[in-house]
N, C-alpha and C positions, 0 to 999 in steps of 0.2 A: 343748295348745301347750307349748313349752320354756317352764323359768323367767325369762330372757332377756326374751326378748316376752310374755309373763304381765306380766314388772314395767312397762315401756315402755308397753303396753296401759294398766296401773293409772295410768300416770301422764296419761295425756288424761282419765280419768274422776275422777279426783279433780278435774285443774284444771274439771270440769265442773260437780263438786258443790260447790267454794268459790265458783263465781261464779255460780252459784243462790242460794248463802246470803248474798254478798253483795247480792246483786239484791233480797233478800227475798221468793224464791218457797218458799212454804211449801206448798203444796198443789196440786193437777191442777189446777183450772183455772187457776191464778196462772202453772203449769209450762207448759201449751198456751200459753197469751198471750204468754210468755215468748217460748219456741221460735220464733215464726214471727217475727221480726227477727233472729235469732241462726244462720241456716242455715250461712254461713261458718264461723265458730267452732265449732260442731256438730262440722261435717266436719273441721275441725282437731284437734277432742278426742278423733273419732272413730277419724282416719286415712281418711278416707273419702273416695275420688277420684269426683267422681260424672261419669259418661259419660253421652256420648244414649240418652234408652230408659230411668235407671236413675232410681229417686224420690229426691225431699229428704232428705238425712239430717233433716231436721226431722221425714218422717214414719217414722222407723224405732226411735224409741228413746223410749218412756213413764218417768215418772217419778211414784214410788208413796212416800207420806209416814207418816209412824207418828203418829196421831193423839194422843202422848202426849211422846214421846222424840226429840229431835233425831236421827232418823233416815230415811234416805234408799236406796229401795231403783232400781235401772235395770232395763228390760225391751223386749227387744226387741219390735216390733209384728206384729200380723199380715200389715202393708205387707211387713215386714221378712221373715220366713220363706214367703211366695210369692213376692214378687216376684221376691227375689235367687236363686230358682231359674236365670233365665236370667242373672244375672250374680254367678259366686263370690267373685271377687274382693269384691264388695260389701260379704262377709260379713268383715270386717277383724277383726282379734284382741282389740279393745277392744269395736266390736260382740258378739262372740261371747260376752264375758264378762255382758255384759249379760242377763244370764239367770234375773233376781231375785237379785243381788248387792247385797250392802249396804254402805254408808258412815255414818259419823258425817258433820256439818255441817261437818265442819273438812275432812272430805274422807279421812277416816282407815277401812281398809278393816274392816268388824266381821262381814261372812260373806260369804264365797266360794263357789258355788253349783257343778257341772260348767258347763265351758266348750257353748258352741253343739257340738252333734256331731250325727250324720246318719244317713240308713236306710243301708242296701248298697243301693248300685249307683244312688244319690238325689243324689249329686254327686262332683263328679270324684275329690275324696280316699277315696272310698268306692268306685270303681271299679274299681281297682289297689290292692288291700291288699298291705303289706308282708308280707315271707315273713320271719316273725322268729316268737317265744314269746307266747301269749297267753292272757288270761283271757276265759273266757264267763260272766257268771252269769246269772239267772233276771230279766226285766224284767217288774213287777207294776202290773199297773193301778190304779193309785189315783193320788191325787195329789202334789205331793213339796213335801214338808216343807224349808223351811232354818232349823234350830236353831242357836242361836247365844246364847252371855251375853253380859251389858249390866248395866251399875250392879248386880253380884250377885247379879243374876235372870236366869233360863232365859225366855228366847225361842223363837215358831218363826215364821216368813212363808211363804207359801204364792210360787210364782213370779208375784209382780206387785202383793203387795194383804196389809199387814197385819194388814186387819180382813175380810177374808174369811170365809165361811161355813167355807171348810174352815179357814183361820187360826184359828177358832174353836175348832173343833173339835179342832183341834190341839194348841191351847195348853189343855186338858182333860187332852187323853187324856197333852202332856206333863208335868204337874203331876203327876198320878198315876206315871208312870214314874219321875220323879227323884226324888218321895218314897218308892217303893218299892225301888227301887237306889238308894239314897242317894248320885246323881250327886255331892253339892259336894267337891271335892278328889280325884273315880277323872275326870275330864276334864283332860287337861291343858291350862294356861292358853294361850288363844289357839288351840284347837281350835274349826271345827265342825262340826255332823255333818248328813246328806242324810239322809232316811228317804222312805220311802211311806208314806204316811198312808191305813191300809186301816182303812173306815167306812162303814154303807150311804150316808152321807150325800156322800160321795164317789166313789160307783162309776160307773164310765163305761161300760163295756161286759162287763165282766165278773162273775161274782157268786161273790163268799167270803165266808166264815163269821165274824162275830164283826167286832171292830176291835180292829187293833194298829199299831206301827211295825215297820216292818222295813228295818233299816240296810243302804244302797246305798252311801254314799260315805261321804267324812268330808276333811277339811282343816288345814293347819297354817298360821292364820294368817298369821304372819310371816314362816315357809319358802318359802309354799306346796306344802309336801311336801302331795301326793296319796297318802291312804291306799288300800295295795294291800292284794287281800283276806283274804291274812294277819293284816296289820296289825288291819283291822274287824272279824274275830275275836277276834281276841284283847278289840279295845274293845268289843264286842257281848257279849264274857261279863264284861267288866268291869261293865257299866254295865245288864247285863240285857235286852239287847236282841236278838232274832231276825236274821241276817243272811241277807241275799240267798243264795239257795244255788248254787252254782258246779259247771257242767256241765262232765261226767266225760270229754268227747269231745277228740278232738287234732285236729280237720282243720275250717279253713274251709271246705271244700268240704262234708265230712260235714254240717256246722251249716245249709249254706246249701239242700240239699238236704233233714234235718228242718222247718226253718220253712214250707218246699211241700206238705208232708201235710195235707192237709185231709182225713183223719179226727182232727186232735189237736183237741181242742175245748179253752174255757175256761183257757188261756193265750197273756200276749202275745205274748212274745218273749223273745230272751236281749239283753244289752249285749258286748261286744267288746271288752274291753282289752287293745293292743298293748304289749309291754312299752316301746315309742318313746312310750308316751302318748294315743295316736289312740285314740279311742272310737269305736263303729260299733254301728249299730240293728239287728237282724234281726229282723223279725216274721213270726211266720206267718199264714201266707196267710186262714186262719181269721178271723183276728181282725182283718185289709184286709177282708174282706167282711162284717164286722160296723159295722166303723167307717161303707164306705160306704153298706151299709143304714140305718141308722142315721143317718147324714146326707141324702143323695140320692138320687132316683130321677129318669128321664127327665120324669114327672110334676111335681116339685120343680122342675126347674131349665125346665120349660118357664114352670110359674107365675113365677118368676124373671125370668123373659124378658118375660112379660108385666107384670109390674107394672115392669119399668125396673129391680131393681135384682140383677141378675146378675153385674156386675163384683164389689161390695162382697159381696155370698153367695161369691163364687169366692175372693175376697181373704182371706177369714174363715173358711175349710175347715183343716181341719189337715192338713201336709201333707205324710202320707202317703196321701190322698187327693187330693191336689190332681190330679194327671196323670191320673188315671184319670176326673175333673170335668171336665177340659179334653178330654179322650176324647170324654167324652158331651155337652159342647156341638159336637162337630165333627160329632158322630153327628145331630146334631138338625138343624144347622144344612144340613148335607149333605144329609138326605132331606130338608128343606123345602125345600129348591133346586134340585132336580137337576127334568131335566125331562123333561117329561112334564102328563097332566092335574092338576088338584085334585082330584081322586079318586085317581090313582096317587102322589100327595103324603101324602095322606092315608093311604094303605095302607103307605108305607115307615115313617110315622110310627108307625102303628100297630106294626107288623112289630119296633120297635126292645123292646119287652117281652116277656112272656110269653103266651099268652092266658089265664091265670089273670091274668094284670095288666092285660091291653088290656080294661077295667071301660068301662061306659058315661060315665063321670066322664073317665077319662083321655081317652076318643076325643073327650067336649066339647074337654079341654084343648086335643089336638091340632086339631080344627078353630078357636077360639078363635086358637092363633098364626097357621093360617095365614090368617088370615084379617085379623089385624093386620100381619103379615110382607107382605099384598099391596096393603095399602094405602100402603105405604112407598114 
């Protein structure tokens, strides 16, 4: 987003975090308590106009505390990144910042994370890209570091959570970095910087060698000038750091037709920057079909079904997966419905896998629903 609406945005989320700190909510559960009397105000801090059909801004936006340091980080929910699929407007520019950004108590901004941005072709600004000058670089599965100093010391948060296992991790692997590039005084004041935080203890779906950081973004506090990838070169050899590496192609189309190869194995994807600002997802197709192995199968979500909780499972998918879950509850729900016998119910069911997958376990599952599904 422009600088304009960046600052506007910051200014509903500060008056958010001063009147948390006057309320004296210090922690998550003190922050939930909080929230559910404050929905109005929420939506004022937020800009958030809520229509029929769209959830509370009370359930859209967590609040993460630093167990040590008057520090306050926002994150959007997982309410927040499914639901507002069917409504973008929802996704407001104070929202969007909400992305593991952080404040002092006073309400004073101490790191600034990438703003909310999207797959291709995953919401309307991602379905008409502008025809203007852009960068691609290399997008790495790990998780993402937000670095940032405080009272004289190197910080990192992970998006949502201080004292996280990767936060941990992080703030290891960054002690060892700024003591070996002797960061104090090559950062300049009111910088911070984005990494990947590449560690077995970290890996999501893909597997590389070793653990490092490897610099994606970076920030100028007070400008919010957005460091473009010149720039995090240049700070990346300043400061010793590995940076994202940047693909050599000129055509959105070329880029959009690489990520469809499913022979490229073992990477996610590139990131998109328009020289207007707009960031944009692409991932290959590879690594959609790892995410949703890896999460669900028709088996999964029929157990879902059966135990009652497939809404909050659907809510809680990441979502670039989400469409393709919502796919296969139409798929399930379809062939349990359509008619015909309980035996040719049972065979559509069957029919929606493999027969290397249609296991005598799944065919229970399958009869198991419909057999709850008829008693309804």
């Amino acid at each position: 987003m422009d600088t304009n609406k960046c600052r506007e945005a910051l200014t509903g989320l500060t008056k958010l975090i001063r009147t948390l700190d006057k309320a004296g909510v210090w922690d998550k559960v003190s922050f939930r308590e909080w929230r559910k009397g404050h929905e109005a105000f929420m939506e004022k801090c937020l800009g958030y106009e809520r229509g029929p059909g769209m959830p509370s801004a009370t359930a859209l936006v967590s609040a993460f505390f630093h167990p040590e340091l008057p520090l306050v980080g926002l994150n959007y929910t997982p309410v927040a990144h499914n639901t507002l699929h069917a409504f973008p407007a929802g996704w407001t520019p104070a929202l969007r910042l909400c992305r593991g950004i952080v404040f002092d108590r006073h309400g004073m901004l101490v790191a600034k994370p990438f703003d909310k941005f999207f797959n291709y072709g995953e919401h309307q600004e991602t379905r008409n890209l502008p025809d203007e000058p852009f960068t691609a670089t290399v997008k790495h599965d790990g998780h993402l570091g937000i670095i940032f100093e405080y009272g004289n010391t190197w910080h990192i948060t992970t998006r949502g959570d201080f004292t996280s296992r990767s936060s941990k991790v992080g703030a290891e692997m960054l002690r060892r970095y700024a003591q070996k590039g002797d960061w104090d005084g090559k950062l300049p004041c009111g910088n911070n910087l984005l990494v990947e935080i590449i560690h077995p203890s970290t890996k999501v779906h893909l597997k590389y060698r070793g653990s490092r950081f490897i610099l994606i973004g970076a920030y100028e506090r007070d400008t919010l000038h957005d460091l473009d990838h010149e720039e995090l070169r240049v700070l990346g050899n300043r400061l010793g750091l590995p940076v994202t590496e940047r693909w050599e192609g000129d055509s959105i189309a070329d880029l959009a037709v690489l990520t469809q190869d499913l022979s490229v194995s073992n990477r996610e994807g590139f990131v998109v920057r328009f020289r207007s600002g707009l960031r944009v997802k692409f991932k290959f197709a590879s690594y959609i079909n790892l995410m949703v192995a890896g999460k669900l199968g028709y088996g999964y979500i029929m157990n879902r079904m059966l135990a009652g909780n497939l809404e909050k499972m659907i809510k809680n998918l990441p979502e670039e997966v989400y469409d393709r879950a919502a796919k296969m509850v139409d798929d399930i729900t379809g062939a349990a419905a359509a008619e015909g016998t309980e035996k040719e119910r049972r065979r559509r069911l069957y029919g929606l896998v493999s027969p290397e997958e249609s296991t005598q376990y799944y065919r229970g599952i399958c009869r198991k629903l419909l057999k709850k599904l008829a008693t309804k």
